[in-house]
BALOBA-1460 file (C-alpha; in Angstrom, 3 decimals):
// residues 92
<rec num="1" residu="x" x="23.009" y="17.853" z="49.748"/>
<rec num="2" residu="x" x="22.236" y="14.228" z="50.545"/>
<rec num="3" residu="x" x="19.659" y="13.255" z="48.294"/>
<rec num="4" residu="x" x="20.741" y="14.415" z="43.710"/>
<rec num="5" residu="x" x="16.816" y="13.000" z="43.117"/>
<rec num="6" residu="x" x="13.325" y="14.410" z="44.034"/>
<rec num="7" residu="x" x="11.600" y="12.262" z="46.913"/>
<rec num="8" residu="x" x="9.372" y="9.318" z="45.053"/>
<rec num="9" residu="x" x="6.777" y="10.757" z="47.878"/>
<rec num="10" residu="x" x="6.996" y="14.427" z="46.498"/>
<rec num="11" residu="x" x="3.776" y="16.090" z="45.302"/>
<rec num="12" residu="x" x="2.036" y="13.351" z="47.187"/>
<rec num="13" residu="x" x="-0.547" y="13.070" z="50.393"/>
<rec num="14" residu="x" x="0.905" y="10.383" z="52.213"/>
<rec num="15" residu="x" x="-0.416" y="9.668" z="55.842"/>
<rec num="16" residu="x" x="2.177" y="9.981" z="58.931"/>
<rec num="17" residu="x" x="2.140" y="9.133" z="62.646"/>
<rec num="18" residu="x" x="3.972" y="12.153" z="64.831"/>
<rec num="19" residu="x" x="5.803" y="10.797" z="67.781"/>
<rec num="20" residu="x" x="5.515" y="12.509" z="71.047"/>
<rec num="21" residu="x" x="9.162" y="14.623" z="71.986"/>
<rec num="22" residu="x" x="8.906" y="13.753" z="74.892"/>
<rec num="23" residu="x" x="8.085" y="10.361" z="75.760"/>
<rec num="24" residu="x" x="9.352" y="7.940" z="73.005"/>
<rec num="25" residu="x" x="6.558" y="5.684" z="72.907"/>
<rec num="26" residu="x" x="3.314" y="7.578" z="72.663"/>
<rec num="27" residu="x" x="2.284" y="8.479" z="69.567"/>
<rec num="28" residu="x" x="0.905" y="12.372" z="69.078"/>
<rec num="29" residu="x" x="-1.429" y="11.823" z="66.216"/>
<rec num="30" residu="x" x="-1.840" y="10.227" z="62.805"/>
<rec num="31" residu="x" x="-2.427" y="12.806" z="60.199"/>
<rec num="32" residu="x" x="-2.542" y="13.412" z="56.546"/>
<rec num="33" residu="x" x="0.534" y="15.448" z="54.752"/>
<rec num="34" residu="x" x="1.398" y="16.792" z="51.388"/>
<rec num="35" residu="x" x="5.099" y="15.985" z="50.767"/>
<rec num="36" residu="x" x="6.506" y="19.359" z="48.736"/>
<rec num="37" residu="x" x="10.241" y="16.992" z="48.691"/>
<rec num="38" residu="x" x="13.159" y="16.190" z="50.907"/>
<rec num="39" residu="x" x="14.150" y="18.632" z="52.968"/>
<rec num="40" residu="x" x="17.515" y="18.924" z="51.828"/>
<rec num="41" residu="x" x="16.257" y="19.318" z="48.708"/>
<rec num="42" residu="x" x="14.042" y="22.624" z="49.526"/>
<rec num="43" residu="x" x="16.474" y="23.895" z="51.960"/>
<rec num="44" residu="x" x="20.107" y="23.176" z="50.112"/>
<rec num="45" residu="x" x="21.268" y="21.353" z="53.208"/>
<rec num="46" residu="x" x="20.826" y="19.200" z="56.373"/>
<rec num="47" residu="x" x="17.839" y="20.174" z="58.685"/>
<rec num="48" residu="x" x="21.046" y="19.698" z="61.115"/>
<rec num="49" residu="x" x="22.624" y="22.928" z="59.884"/>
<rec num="50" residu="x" x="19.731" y="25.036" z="59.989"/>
<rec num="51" residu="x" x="20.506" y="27.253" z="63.196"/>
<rec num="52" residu="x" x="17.274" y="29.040" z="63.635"/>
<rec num="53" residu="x" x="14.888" y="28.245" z="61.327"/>
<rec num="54" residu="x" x="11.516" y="26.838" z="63.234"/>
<rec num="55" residu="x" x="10.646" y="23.800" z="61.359"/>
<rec num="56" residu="x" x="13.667" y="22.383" z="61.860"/>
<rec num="57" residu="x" x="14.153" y="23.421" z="65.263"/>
<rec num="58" residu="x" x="10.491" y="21.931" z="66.047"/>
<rec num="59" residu="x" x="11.502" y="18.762" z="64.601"/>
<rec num="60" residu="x" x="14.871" y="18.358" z="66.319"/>
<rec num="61" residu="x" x="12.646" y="18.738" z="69.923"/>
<rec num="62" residu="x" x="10.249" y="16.675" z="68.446"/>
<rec num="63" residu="x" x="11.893" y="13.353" z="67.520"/>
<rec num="64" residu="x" x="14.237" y="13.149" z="70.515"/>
<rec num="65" residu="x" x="15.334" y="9.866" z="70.016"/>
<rec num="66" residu="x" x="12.393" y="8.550" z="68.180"/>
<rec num="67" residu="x" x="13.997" y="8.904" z="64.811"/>
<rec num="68" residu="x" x="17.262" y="7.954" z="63.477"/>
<rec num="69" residu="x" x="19.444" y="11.752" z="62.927"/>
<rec num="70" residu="x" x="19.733" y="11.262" z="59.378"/>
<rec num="71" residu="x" x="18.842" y="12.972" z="56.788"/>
<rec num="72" residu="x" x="16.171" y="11.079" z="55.589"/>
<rec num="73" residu="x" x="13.721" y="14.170" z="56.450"/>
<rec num="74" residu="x" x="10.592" y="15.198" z="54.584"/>
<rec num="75" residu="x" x="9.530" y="18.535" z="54.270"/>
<rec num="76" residu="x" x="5.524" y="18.518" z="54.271"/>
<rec num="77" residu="x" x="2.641" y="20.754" z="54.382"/>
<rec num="78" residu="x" x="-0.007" y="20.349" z="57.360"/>
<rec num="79" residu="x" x="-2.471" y="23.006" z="57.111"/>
<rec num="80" residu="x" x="-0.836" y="25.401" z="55.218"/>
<rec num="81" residu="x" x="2.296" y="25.363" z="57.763"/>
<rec num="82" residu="x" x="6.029" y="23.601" z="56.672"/>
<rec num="83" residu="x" x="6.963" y="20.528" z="58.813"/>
<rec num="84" residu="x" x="9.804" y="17.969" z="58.848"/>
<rec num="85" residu="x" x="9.051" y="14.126" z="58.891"/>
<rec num="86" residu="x" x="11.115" y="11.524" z="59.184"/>
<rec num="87" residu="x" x="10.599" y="8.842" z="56.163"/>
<rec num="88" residu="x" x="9.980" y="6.205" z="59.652"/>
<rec num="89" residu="x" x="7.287" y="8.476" z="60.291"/>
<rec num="90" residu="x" x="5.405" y="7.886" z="56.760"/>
<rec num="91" residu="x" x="2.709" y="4.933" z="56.823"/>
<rec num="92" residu="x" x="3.526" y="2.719" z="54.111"/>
């Protein structure tokens, strides 16, 4: 596991801009998210290792090469469903 301490972020709504999977520069959308932690936290590893499972499947398409392929990942709540954010993708 890459991160021993919760997210500062966790528990919080924190605001995030989604980048497009497809072409780099266009932005998807700017929407509100409630942080449940990182996601190596909730999972027990890297989103990288997670053969299968949807979110992080969505979120591998989805930042193409938008996002660094770390494991600075979020796992957040957008209506009702699990995503994964990159921390780059939270509006400070």
């Amino acid at each position: 596991m890459a991160h021993a301490e919760p997210s500062p972020l966790a528990g919080q709504d924190v605001v995030v801009t989604l980048r497009n999977r497809v072409d780099d520069a266009r932005a998807i959308g700017t929407v509100r998210v409630k942080v449940e932690d990182w996601w190596d936290r909730v999972a027990g590893r890297s989103w990288r290792e997670m053969t299968g499972n949807p979110a992080a499947l969505n979120y591998a398409g989805r930042i193409h090469s938008t996002v660094p392929a770390d494991d600075e990942v979020l796992y957040v709540k957008l209506g009702g469903y699990g995503h994964l954010v990159h921390m780059s993708e939270v509006v400070r």
